[in-house]
N, C-alpha and C positions, 0 to 999 in steps of 0.2 A: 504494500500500500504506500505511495508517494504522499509526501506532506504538501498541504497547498502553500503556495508560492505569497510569502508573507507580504507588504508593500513596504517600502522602506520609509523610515521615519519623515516627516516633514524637516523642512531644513528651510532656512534663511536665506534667499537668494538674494546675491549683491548686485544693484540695480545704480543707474543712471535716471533720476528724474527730473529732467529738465523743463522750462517753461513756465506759459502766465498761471497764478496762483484757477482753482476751477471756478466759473461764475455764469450767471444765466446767460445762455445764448450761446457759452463760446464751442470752439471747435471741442469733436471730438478726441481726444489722448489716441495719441498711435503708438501701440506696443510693437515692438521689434524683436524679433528671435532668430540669433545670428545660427551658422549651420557647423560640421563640425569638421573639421578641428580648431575653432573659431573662438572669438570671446564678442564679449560687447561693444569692442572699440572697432570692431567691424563696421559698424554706423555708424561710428562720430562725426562725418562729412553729413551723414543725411539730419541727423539729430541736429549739431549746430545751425543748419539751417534752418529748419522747423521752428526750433524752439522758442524762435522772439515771439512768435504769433500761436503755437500749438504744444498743448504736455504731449512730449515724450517720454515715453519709460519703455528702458532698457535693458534688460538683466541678463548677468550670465548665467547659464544655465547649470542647470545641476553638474557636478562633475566638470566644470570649463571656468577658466577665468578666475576668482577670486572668491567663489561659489563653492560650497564642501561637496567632496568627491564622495560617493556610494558606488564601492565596488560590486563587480558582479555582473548584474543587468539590469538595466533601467529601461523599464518598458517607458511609448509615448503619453499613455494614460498619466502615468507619474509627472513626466515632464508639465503637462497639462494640469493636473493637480496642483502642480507649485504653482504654476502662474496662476491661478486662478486664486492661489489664499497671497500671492504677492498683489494681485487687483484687490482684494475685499481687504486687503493690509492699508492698503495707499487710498482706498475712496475708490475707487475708479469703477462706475459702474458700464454702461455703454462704452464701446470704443473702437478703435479701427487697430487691426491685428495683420503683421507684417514678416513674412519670415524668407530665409533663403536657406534654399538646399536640403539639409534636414531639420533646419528651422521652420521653413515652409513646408513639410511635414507632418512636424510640431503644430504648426498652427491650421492646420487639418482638422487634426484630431482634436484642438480646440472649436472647431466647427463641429463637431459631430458630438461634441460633450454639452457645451453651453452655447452654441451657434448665437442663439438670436440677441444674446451681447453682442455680436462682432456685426460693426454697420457699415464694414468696408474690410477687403482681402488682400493684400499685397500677396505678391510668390513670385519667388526673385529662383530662377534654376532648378527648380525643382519637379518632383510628379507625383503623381497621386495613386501608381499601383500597387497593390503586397508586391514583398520581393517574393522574383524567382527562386528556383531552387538553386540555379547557379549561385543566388547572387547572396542567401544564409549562408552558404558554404562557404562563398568567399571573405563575409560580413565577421563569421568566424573566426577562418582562417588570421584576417587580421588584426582584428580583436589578440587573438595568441600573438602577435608577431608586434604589436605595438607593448603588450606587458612584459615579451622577453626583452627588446630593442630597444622600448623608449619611441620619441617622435621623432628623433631628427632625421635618421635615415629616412624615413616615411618620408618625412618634409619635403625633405630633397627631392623623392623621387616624384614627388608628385606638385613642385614649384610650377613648373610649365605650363600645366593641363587649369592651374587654378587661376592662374591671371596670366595676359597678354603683353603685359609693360615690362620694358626692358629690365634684365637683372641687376643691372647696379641701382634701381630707382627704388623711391622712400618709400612707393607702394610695395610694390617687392622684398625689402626688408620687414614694412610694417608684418605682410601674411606670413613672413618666414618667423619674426618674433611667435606671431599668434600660435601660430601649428608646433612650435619649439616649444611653445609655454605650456600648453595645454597638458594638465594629466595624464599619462597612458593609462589609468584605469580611470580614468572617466570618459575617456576617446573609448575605449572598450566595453565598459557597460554600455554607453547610448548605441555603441555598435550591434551590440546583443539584441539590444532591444530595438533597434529599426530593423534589424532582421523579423521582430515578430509583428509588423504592422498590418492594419487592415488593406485595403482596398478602399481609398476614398471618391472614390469618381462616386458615386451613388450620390453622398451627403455634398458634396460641389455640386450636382444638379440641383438640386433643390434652395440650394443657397441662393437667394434673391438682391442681396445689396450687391452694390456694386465691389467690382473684382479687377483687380491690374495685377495683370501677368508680366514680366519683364525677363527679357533671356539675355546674354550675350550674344552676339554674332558669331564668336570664336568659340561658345563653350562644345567642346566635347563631353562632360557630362551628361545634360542635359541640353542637346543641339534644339535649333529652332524648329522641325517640324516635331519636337515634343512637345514645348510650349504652345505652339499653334491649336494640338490636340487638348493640353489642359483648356488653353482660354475659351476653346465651342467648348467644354462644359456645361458653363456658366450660361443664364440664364443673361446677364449684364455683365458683360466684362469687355478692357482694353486690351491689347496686344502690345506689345514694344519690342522693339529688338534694338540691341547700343549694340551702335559698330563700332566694331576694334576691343569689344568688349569679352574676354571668356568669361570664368565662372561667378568671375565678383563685381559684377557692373557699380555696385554702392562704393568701392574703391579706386577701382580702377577709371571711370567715366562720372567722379561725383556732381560734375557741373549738368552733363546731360540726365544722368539717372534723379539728382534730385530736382529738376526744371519737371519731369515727369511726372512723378508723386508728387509734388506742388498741384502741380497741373490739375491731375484728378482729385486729388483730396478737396481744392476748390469746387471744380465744375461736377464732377459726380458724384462724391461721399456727402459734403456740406449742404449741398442743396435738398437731398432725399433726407438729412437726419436734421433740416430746420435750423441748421446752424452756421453761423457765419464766419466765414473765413478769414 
């Protein structure tokens, strides 16, 4: 007989909350959930711009950044749990919810738990299917090889494929810091556990606020005829694609990618949730 699979304790996550104090009418709070091997300063280009006019909150994630590691496996559900006692911690009822990669994910399965909080979508590189059987095995695989190794060889070998900007450049350093810094057992549980996610294309259709997809040009991850597929999902949703951009458009192209989410958060989030920009 197997023991059922405990949930791990609540924990503190260490957040970024920037912006005007909350007051009648103002904009919605845009929650951010960077991807992994990632921390929060992922978004400091899009945050400092938001923030004269809109709350942002930031956090890193369980196991990432300055956030306590729970080794092991850390299912989405969990990930999703914290954020959601990190919003009822801060106030923050209603909001528009923003992730990349396994961030955007993350904030999926935030749609499928508490959805009709969230009155606008960002997904920055990401998709919405369970993994293949390839892709547990492989999810595994690395998982072991990030706890034997550490991150930097990982780092390394996967510097290229994650942005497009030359290697001597401060975006370049910033993600080689990010990926270096990161826990190998927290790189490893969220591993474990994006290996066991649902299938969210279901809970995407039915999602009704408005939705901005955003891909890179460059990214091999998640190339642009996957993005295309996520964004027909949606019921209301944008498309983008930032040229010259791979997997991290919020760094790599912060002038064009945050002119975009300005964009929409103005003319399609704020107008559908009565709030002014």
């Amino acid at each position: 007989m197997t023991s059922p699979q405990l949930s791990p304790p609540p924990i503190a996550l260490a957040h970024d909350d920037a912006g005007p104090a909350p007051a009648p009418g103002a904009p919605l709070p845009l929650v951010l959930l960077h991807g992994t091997p990632f921390d929060r300063t992922l978004w400091t280009p899009l945050r400092e711009r938001l923030a004269p006019r809109r709350r942002v909150l930031v956090p890193d994630l369980r196991g990432y950044g300055e956030s306590e590691v729970t080794p092991g496996t850390v299912e989405f559900a969990t990930f999703a749990a914290d954020l959601a006692r990190l919003l009822d911690a801060r106030g923050v009822g209603d909001f528009v919810l923003g992730g990349l990669s396994m961030g955007g994910q993350i904030a999926m399965e935030c749609v499928r738990r508490f959805g009709p909080r969230v009155k606008g979508l960002l997904l920055v590189g990401t998709t919405p299917e369970a993994e293949s059987p390839e892709g547990v095995r492989a999810r595994a695989e690395l998982a072991a090889r990030l706890e034997r190794e550490g991150m930097a060889p990982y780092a390394e070998e996967v510097l290229p494929r994650m942005t497009a900007t030359p290697p001597e450049s401060p975006v370049t350093a910033h993600v080689r810091r990010m990926m270096r810094g990161t826990p190998p057992a927290g790189a490893a549980a969220a591993l474990r556990g994006r290996a066991l996610r649902p299938d969210y294309r279901q809970a995407l259709s039915r999602f009704t606020a408005p939705a901005l997809v955003v891909v890179g040009e460059l990214d091999t991850y998640t190339p642009v005829p996957t993005a295309r597929a996520l964004a027909a999902l949606f019921p209301d949703a944008r498309l983008e694609i930032v040229p010259g951009a791979a997997h991290l458009p919020p760094l790599e192209a912060p002038e064009h990618f945050g002119g975009v989410v300005s964009d929409w958060l103005r003319t399609a989030v704020d107008p559908r949730s009565g709030r002014r920009g």
